[in-house]
KEMI-492364 format. One record per residue (C-alpha): residue number from 1; residue in one letter; x, y, z. Coordinates in Angstrom, 1 decimal, padded with zeros to 4 digits, always signed. Layout:
! KEMI-492364
{pt NUM; A; {X; Y; Z}}
...
END
This chain:
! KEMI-492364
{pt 1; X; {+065.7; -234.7; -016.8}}
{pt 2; X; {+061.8; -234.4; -016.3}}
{pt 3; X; {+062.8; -230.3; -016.8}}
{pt 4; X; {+064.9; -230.8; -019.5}}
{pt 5; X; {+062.7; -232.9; -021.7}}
{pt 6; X; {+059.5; -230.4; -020.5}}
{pt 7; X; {+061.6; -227.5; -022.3}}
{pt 8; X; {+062.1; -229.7; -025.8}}
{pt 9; X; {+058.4; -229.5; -026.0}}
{pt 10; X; {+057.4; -226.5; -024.6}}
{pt 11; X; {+059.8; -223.9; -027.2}}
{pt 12; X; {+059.3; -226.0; -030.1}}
{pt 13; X; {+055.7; -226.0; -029.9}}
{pt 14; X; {+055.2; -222.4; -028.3}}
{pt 15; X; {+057.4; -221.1; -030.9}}
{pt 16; X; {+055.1; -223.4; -033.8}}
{pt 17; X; {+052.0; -222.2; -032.5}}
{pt 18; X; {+053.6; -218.8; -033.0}}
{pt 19; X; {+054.1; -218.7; -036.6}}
{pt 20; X; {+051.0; -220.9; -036.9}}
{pt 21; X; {+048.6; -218.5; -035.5}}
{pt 22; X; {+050.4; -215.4; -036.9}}
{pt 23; X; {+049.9; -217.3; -040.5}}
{pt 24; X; {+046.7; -217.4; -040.2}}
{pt 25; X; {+045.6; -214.1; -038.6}}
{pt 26; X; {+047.4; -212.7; -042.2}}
{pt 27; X; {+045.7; -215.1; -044.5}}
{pt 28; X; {+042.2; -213.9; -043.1}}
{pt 29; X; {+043.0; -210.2; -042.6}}
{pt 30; X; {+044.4; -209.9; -046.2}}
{pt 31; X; {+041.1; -211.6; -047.4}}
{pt 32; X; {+039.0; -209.3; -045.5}}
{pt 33; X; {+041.1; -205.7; -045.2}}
{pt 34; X; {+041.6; -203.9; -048.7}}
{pt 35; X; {+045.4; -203.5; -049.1}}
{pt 36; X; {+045.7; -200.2; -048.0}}
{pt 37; X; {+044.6; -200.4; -044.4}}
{pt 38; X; {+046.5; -204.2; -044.6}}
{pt 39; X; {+049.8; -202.7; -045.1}}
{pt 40; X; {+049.1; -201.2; -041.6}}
{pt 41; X; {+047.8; -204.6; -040.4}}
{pt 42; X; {+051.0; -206.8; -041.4}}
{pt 43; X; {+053.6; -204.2; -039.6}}
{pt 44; X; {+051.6; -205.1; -036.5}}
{pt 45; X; {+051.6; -208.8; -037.8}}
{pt 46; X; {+055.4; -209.1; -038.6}}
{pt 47; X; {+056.7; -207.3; -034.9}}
{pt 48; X; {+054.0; -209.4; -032.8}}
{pt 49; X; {+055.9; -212.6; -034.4}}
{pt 50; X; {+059.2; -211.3; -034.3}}
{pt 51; X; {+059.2; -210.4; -030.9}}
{pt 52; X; {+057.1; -213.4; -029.6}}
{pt 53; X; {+059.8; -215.9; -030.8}}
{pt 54; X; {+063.2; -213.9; -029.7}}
{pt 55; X; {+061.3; -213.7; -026.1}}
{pt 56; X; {+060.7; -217.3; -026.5}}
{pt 57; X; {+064.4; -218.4; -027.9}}
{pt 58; X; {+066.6; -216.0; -025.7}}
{pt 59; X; {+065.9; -218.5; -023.0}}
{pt 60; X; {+068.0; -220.9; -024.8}}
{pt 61; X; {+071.3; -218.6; -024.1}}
{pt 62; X; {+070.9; -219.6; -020.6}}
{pt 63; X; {+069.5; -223.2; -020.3}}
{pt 64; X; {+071.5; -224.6; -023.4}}
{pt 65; X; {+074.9; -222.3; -024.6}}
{pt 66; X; {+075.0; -220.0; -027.6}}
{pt 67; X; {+075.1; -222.8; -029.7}}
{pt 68; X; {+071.9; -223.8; -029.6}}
{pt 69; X; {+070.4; -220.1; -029.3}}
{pt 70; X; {+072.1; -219.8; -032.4}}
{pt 71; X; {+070.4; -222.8; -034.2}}
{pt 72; X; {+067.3; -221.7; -032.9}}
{pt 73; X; {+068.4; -217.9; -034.0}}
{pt 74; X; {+068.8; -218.9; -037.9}}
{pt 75; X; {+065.8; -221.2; -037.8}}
{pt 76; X; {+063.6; -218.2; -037.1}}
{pt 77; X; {+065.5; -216.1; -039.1}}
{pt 78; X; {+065.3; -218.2; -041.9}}
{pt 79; X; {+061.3; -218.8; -040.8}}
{pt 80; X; {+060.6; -214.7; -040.7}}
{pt 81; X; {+061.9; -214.6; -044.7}}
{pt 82; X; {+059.2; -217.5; -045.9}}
{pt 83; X; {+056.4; -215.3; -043.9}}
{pt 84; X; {+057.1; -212.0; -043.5}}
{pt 85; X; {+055.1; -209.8; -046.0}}
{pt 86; X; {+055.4; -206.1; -044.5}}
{pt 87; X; {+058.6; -204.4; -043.7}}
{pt 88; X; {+058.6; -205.1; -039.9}}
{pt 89; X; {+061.1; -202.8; -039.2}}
{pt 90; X; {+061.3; -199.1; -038.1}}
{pt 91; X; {+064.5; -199.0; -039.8}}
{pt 92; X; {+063.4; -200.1; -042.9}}
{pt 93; X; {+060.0; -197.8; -043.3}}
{pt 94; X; {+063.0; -195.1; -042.8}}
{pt 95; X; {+064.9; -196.4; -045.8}}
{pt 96; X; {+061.7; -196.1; -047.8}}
{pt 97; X; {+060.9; -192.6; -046.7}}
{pt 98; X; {+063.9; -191.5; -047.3}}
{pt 99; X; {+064.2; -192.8; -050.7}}
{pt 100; X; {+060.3; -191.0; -050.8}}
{pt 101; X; {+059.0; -194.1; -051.5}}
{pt 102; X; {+056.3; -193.9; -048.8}}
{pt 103; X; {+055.2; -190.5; -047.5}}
{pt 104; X; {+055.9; -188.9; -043.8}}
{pt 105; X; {+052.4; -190.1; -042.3}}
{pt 106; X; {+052.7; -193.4; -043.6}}
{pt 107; X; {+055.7; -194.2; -042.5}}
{pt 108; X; {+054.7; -192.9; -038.7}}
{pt 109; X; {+051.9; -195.2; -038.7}}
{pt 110; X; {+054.1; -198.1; -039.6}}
{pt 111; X; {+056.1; -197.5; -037.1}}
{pt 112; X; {+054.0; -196.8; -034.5}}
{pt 113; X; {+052.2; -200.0; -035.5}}
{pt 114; X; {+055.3; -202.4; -035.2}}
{pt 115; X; {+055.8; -200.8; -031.5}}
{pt 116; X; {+052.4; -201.8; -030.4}}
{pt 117; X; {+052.8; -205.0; -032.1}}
{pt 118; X; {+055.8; -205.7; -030.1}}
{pt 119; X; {+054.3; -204.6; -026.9}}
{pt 120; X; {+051.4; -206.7; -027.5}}
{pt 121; X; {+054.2; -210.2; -027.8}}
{pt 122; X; {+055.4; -208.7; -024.7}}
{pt 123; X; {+052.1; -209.4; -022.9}}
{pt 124; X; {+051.3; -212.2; -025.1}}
{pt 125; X; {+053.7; -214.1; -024.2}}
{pt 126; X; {+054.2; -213.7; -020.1}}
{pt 127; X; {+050.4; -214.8; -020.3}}
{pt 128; X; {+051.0; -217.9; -022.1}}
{pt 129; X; {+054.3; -218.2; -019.5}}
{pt 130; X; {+052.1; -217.7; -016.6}}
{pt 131; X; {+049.8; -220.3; -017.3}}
{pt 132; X; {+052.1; -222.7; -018.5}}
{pt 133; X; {+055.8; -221.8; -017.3}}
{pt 134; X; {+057.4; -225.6; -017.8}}
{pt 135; X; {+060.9; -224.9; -016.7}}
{pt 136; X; {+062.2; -222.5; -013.8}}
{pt 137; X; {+064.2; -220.4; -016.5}}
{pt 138; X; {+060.2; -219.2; -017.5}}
{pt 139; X; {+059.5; -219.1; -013.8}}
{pt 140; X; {+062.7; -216.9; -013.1}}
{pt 141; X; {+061.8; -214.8; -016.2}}
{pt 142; X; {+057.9; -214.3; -015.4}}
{pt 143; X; {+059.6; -213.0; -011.6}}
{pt 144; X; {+061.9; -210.6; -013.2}}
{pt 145; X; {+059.4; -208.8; -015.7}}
{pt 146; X; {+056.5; -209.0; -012.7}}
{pt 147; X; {+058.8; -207.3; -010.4}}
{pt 148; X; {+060.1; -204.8; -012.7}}
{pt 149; X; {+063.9; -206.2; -012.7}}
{pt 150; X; {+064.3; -207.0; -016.3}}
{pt 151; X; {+068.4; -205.8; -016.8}}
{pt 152; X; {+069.0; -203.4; -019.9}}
{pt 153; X; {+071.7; -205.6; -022.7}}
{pt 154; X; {+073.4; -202.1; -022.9}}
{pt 155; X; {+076.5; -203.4; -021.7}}
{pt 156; X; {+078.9; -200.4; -023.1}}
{pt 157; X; {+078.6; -196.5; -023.0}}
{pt 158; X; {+075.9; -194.8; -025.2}}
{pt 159; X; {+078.3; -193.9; -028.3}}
{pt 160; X; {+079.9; -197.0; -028.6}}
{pt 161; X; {+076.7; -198.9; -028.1}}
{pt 162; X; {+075.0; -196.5; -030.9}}
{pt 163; X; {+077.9; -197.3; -033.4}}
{pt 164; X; {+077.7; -201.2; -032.4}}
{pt 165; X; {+074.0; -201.0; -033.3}}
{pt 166; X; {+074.8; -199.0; -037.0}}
{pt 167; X; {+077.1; -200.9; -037.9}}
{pt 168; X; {+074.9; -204.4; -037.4}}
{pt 169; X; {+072.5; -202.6; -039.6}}
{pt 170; X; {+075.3; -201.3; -042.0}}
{pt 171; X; {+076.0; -205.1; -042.0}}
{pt 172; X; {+073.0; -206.9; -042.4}}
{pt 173; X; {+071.1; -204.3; -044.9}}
{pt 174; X; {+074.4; -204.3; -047.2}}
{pt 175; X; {+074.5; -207.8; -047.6}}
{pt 176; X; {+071.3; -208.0; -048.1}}
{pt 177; X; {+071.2; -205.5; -051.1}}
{pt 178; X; {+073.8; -206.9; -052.9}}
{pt 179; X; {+071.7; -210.2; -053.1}}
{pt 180; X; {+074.5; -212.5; -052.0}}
{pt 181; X; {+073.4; -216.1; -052.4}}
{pt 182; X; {+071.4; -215.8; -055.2}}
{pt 183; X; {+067.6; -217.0; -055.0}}
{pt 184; X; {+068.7; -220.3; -054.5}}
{pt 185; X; {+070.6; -219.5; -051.1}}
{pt 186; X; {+069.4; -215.6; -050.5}}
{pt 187; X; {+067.5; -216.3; -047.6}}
{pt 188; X; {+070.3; -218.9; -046.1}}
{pt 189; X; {+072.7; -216.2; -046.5}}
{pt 190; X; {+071.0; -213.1; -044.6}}
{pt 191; X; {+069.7; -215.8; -041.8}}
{pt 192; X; {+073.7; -216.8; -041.6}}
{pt 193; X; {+074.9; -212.5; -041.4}}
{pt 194; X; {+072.0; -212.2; -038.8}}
{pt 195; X; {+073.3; -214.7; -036.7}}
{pt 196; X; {+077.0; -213.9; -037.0}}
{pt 197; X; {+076.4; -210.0; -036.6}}
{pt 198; X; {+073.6; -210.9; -033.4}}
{pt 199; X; {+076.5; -213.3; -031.8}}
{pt 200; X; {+079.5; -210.7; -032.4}}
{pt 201; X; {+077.7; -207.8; -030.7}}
{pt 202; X; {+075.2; -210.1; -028.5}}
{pt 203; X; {+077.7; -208.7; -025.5}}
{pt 204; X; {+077.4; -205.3; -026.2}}
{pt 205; X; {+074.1; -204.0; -026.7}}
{pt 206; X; {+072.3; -207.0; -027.6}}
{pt 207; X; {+072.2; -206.5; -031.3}}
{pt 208; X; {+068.9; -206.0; -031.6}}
{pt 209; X; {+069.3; -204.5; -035.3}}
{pt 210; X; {+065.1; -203.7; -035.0}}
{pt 211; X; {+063.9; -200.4; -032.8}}
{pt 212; X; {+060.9; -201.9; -032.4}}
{pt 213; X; {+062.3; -204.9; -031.1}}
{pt 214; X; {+064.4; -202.9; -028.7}}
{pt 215; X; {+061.9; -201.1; -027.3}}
{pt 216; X; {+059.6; -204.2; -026.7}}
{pt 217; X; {+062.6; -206.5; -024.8}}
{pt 218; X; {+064.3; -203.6; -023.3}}
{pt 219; X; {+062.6; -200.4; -022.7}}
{pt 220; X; {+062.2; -199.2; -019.4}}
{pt 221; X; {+064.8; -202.0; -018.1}}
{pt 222; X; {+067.7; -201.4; -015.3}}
{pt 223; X; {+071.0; -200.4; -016.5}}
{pt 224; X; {+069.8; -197.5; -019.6}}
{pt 225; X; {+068.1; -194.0; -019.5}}
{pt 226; X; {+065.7; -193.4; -022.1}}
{pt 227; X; {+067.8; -191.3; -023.9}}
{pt 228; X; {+070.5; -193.8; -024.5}}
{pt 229; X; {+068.0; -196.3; -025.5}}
{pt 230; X; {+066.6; -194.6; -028.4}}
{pt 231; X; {+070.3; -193.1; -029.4}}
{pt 232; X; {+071.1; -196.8; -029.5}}
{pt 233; X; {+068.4; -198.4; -030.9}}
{pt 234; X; {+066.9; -196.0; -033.0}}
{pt 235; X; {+069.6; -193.8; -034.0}}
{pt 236; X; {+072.0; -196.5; -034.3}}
{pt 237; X; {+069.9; -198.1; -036.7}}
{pt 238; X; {+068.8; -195.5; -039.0}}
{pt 239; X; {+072.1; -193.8; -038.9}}
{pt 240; X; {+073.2; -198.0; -040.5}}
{pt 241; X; {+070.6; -197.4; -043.1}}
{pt 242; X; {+072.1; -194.2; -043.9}}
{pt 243; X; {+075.5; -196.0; -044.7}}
{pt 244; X; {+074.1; -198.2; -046.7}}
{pt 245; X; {+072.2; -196.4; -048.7}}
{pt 246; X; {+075.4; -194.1; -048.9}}
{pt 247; X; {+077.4; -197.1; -049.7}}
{pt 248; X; {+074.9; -198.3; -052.9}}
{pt 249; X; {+073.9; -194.9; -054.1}}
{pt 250; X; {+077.7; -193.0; -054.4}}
{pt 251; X; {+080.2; -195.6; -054.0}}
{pt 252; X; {+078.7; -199.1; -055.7}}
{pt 253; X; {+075.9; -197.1; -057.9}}
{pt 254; X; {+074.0; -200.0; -059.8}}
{pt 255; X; {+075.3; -202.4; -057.5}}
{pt 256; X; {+072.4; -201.9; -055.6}}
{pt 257; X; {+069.7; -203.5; -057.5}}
{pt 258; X; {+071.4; -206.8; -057.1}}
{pt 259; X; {+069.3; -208.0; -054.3}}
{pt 260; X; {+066.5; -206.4; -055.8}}
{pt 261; X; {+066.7; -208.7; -059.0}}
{pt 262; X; {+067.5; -211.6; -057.0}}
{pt 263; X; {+064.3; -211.1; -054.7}}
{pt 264; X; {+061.7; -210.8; -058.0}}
{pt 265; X; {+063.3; -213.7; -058.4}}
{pt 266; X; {+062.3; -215.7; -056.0}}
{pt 267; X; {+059.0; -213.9; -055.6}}
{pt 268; X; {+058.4; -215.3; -059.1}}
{pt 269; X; {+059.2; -219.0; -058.9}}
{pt 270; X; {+056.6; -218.6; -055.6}}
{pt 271; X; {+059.2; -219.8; -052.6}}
{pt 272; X; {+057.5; -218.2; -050.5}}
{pt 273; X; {+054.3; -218.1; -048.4}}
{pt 274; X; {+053.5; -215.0; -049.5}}
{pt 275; X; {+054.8; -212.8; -051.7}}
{pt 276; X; {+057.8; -211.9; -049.8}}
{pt 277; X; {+058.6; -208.1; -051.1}}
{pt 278; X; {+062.2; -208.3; -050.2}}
{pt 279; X; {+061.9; -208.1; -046.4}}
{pt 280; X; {+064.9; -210.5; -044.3}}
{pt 281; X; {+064.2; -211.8; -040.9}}
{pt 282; X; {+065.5; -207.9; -039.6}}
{pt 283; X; {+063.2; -206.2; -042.3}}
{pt 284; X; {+065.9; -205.1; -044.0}}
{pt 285; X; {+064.2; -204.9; -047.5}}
{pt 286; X; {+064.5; -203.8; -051.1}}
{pt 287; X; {+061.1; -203.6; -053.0}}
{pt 288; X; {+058.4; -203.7; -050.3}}
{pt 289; X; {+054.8; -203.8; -051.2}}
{pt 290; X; {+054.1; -199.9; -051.8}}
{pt 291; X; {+051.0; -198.3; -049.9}}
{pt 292; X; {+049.6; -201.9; -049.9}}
{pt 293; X; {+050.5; -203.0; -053.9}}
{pt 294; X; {+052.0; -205.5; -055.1}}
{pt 295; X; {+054.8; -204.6; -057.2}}
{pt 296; X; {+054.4; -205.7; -061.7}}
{pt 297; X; {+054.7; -209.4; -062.3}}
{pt 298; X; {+055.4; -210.7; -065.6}}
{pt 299; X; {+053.6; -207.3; -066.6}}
{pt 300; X; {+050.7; -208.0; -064.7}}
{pt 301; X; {+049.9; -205.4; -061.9}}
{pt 302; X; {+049.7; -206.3; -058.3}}
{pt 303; X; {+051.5; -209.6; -059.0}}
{pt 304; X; {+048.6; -211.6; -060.3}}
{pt 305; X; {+048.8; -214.6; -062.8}}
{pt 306; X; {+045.9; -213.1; -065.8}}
{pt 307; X; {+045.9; -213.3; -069.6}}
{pt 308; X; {+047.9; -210.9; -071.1}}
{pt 309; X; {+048.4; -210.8; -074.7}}
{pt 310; X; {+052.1; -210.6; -076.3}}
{pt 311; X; {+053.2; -210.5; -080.1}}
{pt 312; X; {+056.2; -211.9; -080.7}}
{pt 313; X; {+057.4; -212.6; -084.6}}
{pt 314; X; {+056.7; -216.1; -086.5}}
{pt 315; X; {+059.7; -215.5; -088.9}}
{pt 316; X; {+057.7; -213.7; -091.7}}
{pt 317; X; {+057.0; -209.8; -091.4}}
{pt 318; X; {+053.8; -208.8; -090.4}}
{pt 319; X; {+052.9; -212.2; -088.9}}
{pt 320; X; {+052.5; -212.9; -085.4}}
{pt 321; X; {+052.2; -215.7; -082.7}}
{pt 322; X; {+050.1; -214.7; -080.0}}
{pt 323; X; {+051.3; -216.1; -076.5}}
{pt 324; X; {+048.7; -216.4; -073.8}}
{pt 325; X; {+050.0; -216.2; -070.2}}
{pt 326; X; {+047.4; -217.9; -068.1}}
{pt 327; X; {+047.4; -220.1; -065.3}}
{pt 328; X; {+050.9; -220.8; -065.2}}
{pt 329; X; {+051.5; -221.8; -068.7}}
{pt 330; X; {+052.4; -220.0; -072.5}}
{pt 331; X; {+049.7; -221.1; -074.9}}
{pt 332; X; {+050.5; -220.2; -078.3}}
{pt 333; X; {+047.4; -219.4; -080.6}}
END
């Protein structure tokens, strides 16, 4: 009982503390980084928080069921979409090259920078484990990644474990494009697909759906060479992405821009924390801040709320209404 009740407090506040700190560490670095190195900075940002809190839920599989792993899956899920403001997701920055929306070498430093920011929740949080460790699940955990006997979630052979892993992404990232939900439920709806796509392959490969997160929970783990880990969890991934973008491009055509529209959206009303640039909990995106900038709102680069000057006609030629966009409000003059 005394175990029990020490573990309601312990992964509701560690994972709180989580999202807490993480908050803040991007409120002050956007304040003090221009937006060009930030874009760097919140890829690093995004996977240390990502990775922290699967770390800290997985333990629920064991200790309370899948049920309850999959409450505390969609909470996070749902969490990542109110604070994420980079893309957080190797995949992802792939889409965007592809689509040569951000060059070679930026996209390699993204990436490389959501790796080390998922290696760093590795260490982050077996030291908060260590000194704390309120349950024997952490205990038994903390022994298994000390003694090098972490067990790979590669459960099926390489190919079938690569295809398992596209298709998740295939999954997630076409849902997410077509902006199913609507602002109003957008977010509910891609936290639902990433808990019913995570839960249908958990089995299999583990669904990780991120590279980075792969490599951070499962790299170097009994049971997968390194070769069928990254044509898994990298290749798998980006070979979804492909799909997708196949799928939207040649088959749907304008469908695509559906969860584009819907994301301006709710960037617009302000739902978010921060302006969310169309990232869901797995990164899977549609207009992502470019090299650090804020995409045009209401004709107002970089997203900011300024004066900006619009004729529109009184009812008699030649005469205008001037409407003022400032602070919120439309002041006619």
């Amino acid at each position: 009982m005394a175990m029990a009740t020490e573990w309601k407090l312990f992964t509701p506040a560690s994972l709180l503390f989580t999202f807490l700190l993480v908050q803040l560490m991007r409120v002050t670095t956007r304040r003090l980084l221009p937006s060009s190195i930030y874009q760097f900075v919140g890829e690093f940002l995004c996977s240390f928080q990502l990775v922290t809190c699967v770390y800290e839920n997985g333990l629920h599989l064991k200790q309370y069921g899948t049920a309850i792993y999959a409450i505390g899956l969609f909470t996070l899920s749902y969490g990542y979409s109110l604070t994420f403001d980079a893309l957080g997701n190797p995949a992802a920055v792939f889409e965007r090259f592809v689509k040569r929306k951000i060059t070679f070498a930026n996209g390699v430093l993204r990436i490389i920078l959501q790796v080390v920011g998922g290696l760093c929740a590795h260490k982050y949080i077996t030291t908060i484990w260590t000194r704390m460790a309120p349950t024997g699940a952490h205990v038994q955990r903390l022994q298994q990644v000390f003694a090098g006997a972490c067990v790979s979630h590669l459960q099926v052979d390489m190919m079938t474990g690569m295809i398992c892993e596209a298709c998740a992404m295939f999954v997630c990232r076409s849902i997410a494009g077509a902006g199913i939900g609507g602002k109003h439920y957008y977010n509910t709806v891609n936290a639902m697909t990433t808990v019913v796509v995570v839960l249908t392959g958990l089995n299999w490969t583990g669904m990780n759906i991120n590279p980075a997160l792969a490599t951070a929970t499962t790299y170097n783990c009994k049971g997968h060479t390194l070769i069928e880990h990254v044509v898994v969890y990298w290749i798998g991934p980006f070979l979804g992405v492909l799909a997708s973008i196949a799928l939207f491009n040649y088959v749907l055509k304008d469908e695509y821009t559906a969860g584009e529209k819907v994301v301006k959206e709710i960037d617009e009303t302000g739902d978010h924390v921060f302006l969310r640039n169309g990232v869901t909990s797995n990164g899977i995106h549609h207009h992502p801040v470019e090299n650090g900038v804020k995409p045009e709102r209401n004709g107002v680069k970089g997203g900011k709320k300024g004066a900006k000057a619009k004729k529109t006609p009184k009812g008699k030629k030649g005469k205008y209404k001037l409407r003022r966009r400032s602070g919120g409000r439309v002041n006619s003059g």
